[in-house]
N, C-alpha and C positions, 0 to 999 in steps of 0.2 A: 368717610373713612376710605370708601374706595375708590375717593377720588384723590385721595391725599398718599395712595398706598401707588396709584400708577402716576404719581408728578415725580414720585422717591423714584419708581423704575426707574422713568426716561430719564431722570439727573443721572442714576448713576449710569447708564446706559451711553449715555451722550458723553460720561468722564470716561469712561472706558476706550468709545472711540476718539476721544482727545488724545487718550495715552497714547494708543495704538498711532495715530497719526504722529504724536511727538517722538514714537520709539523710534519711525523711518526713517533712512538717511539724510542729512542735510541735499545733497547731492539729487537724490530725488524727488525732494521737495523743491527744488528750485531746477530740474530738468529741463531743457528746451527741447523744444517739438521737434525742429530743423534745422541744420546749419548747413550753407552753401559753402565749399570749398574750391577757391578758384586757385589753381595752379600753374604759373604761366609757363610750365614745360611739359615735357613729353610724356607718358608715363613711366616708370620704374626711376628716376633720376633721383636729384637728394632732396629735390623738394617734393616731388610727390610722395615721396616715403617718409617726409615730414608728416604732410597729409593722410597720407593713410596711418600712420601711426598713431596721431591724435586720435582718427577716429577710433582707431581699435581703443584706443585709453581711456576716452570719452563713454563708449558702447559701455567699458567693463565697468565703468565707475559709476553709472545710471545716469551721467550727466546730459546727455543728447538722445537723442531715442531716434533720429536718421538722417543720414546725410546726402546730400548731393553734391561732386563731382563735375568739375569743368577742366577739362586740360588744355589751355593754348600754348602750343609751344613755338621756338623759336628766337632769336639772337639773344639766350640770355634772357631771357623776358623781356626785352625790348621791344618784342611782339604782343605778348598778353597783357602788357602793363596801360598801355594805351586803352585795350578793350575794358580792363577793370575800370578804370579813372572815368570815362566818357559813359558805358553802360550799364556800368550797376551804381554809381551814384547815387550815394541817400537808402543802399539797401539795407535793411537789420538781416542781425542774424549769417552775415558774411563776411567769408574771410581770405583774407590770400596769403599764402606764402611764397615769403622772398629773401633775401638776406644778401651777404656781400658779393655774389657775383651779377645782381643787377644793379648794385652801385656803379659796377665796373662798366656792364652791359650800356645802359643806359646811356654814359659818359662816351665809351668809343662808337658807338653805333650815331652819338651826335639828336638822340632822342628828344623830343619835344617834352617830356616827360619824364618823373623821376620819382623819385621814396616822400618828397617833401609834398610832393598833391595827393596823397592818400594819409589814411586816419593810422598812426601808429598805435598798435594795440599792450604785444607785448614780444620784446625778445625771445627767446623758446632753449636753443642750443649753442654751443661752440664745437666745430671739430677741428682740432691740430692739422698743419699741413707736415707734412713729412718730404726730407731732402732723401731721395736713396741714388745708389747706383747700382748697375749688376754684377751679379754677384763673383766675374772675371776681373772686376775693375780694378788698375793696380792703388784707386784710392781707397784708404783703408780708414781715415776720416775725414770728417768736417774740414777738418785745418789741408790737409791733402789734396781737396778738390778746390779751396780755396786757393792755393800756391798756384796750384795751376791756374784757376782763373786768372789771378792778377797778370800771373808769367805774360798768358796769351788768351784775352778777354773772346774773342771771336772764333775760337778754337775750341770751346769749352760749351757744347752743345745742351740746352736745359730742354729736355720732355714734358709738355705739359697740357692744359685742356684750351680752350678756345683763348684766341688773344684778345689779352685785356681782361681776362679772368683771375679768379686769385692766385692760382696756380702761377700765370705772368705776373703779377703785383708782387706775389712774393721774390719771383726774380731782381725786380727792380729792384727792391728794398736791399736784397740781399748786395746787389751789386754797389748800390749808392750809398750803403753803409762804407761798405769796402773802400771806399773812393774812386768810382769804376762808372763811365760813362756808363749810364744806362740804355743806352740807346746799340749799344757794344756788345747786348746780352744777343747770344743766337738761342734764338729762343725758337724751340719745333713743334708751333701746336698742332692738336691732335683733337677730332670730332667727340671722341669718348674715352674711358679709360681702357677698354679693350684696346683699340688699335695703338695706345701710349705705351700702355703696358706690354707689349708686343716688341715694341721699338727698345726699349730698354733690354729685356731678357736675352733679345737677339743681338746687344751690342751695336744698335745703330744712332744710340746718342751716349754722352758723358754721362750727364746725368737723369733725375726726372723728379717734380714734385706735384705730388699731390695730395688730397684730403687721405688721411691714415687709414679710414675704410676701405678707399681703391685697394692701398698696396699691402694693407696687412695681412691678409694671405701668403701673397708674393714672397714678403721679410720673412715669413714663420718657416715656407717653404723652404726656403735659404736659397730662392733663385733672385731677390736682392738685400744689398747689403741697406742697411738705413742709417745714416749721417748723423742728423740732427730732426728735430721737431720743431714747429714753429711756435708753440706753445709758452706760457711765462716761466713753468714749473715743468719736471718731470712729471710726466703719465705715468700710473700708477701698475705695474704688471707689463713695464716698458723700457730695456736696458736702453733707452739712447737719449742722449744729452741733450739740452736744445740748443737753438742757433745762438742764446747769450753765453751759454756753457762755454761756445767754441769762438769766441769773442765777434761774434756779431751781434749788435747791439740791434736785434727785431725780434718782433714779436705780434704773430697773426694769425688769426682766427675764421675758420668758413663761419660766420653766424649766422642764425637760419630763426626767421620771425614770421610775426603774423601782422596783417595788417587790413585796417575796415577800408568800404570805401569813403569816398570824399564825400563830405555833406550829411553824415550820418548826426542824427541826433546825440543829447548827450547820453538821453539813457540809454539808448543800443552801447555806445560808447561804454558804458561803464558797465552793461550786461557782460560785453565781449573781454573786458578784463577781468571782471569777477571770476569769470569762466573758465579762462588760461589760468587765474591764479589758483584755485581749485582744481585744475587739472596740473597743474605745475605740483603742488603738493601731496598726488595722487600715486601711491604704490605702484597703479598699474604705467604710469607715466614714468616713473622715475625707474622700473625694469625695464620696461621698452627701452630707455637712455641707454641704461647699462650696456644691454646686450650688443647695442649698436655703436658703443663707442661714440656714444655724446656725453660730450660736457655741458648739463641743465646750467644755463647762466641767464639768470632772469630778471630783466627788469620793464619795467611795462609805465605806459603813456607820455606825461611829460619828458621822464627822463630817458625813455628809450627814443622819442623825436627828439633831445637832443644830442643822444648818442649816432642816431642815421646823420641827422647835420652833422657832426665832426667826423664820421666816416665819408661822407660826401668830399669833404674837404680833403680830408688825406689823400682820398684814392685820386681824387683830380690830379695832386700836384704830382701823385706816381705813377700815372699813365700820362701825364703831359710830361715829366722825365722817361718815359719809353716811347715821346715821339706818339702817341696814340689818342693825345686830346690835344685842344686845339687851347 
């Protein structure tokens, strides 16, 4: 009997801590220890603050329990892209963020390397770019700055970030919609958004585009005026049209992903998507988006490698139309 009265305990004892274990999050049942975070720019930029925002999303959702942090920066990633690919090859558990301006990077720097020799994991965000002018400018829209373009293509000064970024990509577009030599675009880049931003308020170019986080301050401030969006729809809590509104037929996106290195297994492979996709569906992920003006647009493995293949392809033909690829 009393051996029969302690087998009854420990069953129920043992169901008990089954329940208990099945009550805990999914999320913390499938926790990872570490995740290495390779960023191949500066810190504070748009990718480390990708990086860093996963982690804070990650941290709150019990998904990761700690991270490490590498920053290489320089041309665009064109610098750190090479170190991911050659040095962490085959590592689990790592990740990098990259998105469309080292399409760009890659492409005019003439890189030995690119998006298609690393592991695509998952897409993450879209940010709109925004056409403004300041807030003296006698163009008052889209169609305004356009007249004048076409009038006098080299006259018509565009503000914007490194060349061959998307900030220039969007110029081309904009111009070669137009019918308008691309190569015709006087385009003034600029190291950061501070010193762009600077050039515009003080009236020392036409125009300026960039990702809506730079200048949205700026627009609310009413020190500039904002044209068009480069977005497919209107933004939501956002009086301005976008560039099809104002009959320019484009439509572009900063996308900001993640990516394994080369030669990784498959299970890391599919650890690392399970991961984002779960973080992609996580409250604390999707108010971080909010607050920062992302657009959560996600798609992940096969079809996000071959969404970088067809971005690969467009952006070549629109920087070898600005004279920038070979």
């Amino acid at each position: 009997m009393i051996a029969r009265r302690n087998l009854l305990r420990a069953a129920m004892l043992g169901g008990a801590a089954m329940s208990a274990l099945g009550a805990r999050p999914a999320a913390a049942q499938q926790a990872i220890e570490s995740l290495r975070m390779f960023i191949p720019a500066a810190p504070g930029g748009g990718w480390d603050q990708t990086g860093r925002s996963m982690e804070q999303a990650l941290r709150a959702a019990g998904m990761v329990r700690s991270f490490q942090f590498d920053n290489v920066a320089g041309a665009g990633g064109a610098v750190g892209l090479p170190r991911f690919v050659n040095g962490m090859r085959g590592q689990a558990n790592t990740l990098m963020v990259a998105g469309l301006v080292m399409v760009g990077a890659t492409i005019t720097n003439r890189s030995p390397n690119n998006l298609t020799q690393v592991t695509p994991i998952a897409k993450l965000t879209e940010e709109a770019e925004v056409v403004v002018v300041p807030a003296a400018s006698p163009h008052r829209t889209m169609q305004d700055l356009v007249a004048a373009f076409r009038a006098n293509p080299g006259a018509v000064s565009w503000a914007g970030g490194s060349a061959g970024g998307t900030d220039h990509i969007l110029a081309g577009l904009i111009a070669k919609t137009l019918g308008i030599e691309a190569r015709s675009v006087s385009y003034v880049a600029f190291a950061g958004g501070g010193p762009a931003t600077a050039a515009i308020i003080g009236n020392q170019v036409t125009a300026g585009i960039s990702g809506l986080g730079e200048f949205i301050e700026q627009i609310r401030a009413g020190r500039m005026r904002a044209l068009a969006i480069s977005s497919e729809a209107r933004l939501q809590g956002l009086d301005v049209p976008t560039l099809k509104e104002s009959a320019i037929d484009v439509a572009l996106t900063n996308w900001r992903g993640v990516f394994a290195p080369p030669g990784v297994n498959d299970a890391s492979k599919a650890a690392m998507i399970d991961l984002m996709t779960r973080m992609n569906a996580a409250p604390q992920w999707r108010e971080i988006c909010q607050q920062r003006d992302w657009v959560q647009s996600f798609i992940v493995g096969d079809a996000y490698k071959a969404f970088v293949e067809a971005e690969i392809q467009r952006i070549t033909g629109v920087l070898r139309d600005l004279g920038l690829a070979g």
